[in-house]
C-alpha positions in Angstrom: -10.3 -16.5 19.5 -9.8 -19.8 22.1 -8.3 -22.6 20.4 -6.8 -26.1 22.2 -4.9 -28.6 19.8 -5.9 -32.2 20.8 -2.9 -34.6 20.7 0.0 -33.6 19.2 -1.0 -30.6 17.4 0.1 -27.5 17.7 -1.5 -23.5 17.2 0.3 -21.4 15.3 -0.1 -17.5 14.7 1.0 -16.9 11.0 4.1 -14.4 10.7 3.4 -12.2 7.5 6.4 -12.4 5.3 7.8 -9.7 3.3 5.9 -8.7 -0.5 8.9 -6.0 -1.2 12.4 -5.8 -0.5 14.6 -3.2 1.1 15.0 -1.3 -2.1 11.6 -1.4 -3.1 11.6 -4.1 -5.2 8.4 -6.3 -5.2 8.9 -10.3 -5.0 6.6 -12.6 -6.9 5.0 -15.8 -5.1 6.6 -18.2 -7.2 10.3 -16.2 -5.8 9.1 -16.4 -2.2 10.6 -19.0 0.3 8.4 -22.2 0.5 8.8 -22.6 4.4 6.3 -19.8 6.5 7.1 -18.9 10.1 4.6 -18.3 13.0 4.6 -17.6 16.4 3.7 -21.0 18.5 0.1 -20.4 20.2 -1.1 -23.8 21.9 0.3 -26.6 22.1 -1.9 -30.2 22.6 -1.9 -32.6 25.0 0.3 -34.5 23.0 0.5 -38.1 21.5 2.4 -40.3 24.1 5.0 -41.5 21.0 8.6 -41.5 20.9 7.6 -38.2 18.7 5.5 -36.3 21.1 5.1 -32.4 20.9 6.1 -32.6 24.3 9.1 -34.2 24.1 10.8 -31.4 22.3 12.4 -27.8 22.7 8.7 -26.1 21.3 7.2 -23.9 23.8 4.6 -21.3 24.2 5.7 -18.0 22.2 8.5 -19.2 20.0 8.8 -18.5 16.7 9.0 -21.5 14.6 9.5 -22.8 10.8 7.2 -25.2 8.6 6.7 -26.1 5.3 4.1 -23.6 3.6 1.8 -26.3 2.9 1.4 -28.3 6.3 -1.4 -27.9 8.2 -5.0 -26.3 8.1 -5.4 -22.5 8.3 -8.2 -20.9 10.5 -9.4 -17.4 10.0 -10.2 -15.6 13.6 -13.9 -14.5 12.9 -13.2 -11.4 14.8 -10.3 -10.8 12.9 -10.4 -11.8 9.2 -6.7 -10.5 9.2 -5.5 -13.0 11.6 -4.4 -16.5 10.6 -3.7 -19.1 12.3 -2.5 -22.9 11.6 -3.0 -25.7 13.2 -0.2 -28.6 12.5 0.9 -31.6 13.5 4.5 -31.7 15.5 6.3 -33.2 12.7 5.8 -30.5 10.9 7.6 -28.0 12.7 10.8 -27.8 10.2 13.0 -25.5 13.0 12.8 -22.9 16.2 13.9 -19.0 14.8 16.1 -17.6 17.7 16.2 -13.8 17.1 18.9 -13.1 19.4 
């Protein structure tokens, strides 16, 4: 699946988060984190404000924070197991360095 934010959207790939812990223990939704990472897609054009897309650190293949509820989530046709999310800049809470 091909998608291209307009403006200063941006494509992400959800990251599945965890449903059991180490020791087997499973975690309820109302015990899970409220923000949701994802691997950064696409990124738009952007907007030409002060708080552009492009005026920041984002790139291409980084893994990034946001609340759970920003954005719109699009299922791949090909792939009802694939997620992604479309959001706006400002909602991108953090870049995840796993180094």
């Amino acid at each position: 699946m091909n998608i291209k934010p307009l403006g200063n959207r941006i494509v992400i790939s959800l990251i599945k988060q965890k449903t059991e812990t180490v020791s087997g223990i499973i975690i309820s939704t109302e015990e899970k984190n409220e923000q949701v990472m994802g691997k950064v897609i696409e990124i738009g054009e952007g907007s030409g404000s002060k708080y552009d897309i492009n005026n920041t650190s984002i790139k291409k293949g980084d893994v990034v924070l946001f609340a759970k509820f920003a954005g719109d989530n699009v299922i791949d046709p090909n792939n009802p197991d694939t997620v992604y999310k479309i959001l706006k800049g400002e909602d991108i809470l953090a870049i995840i360095d796993n180094k």
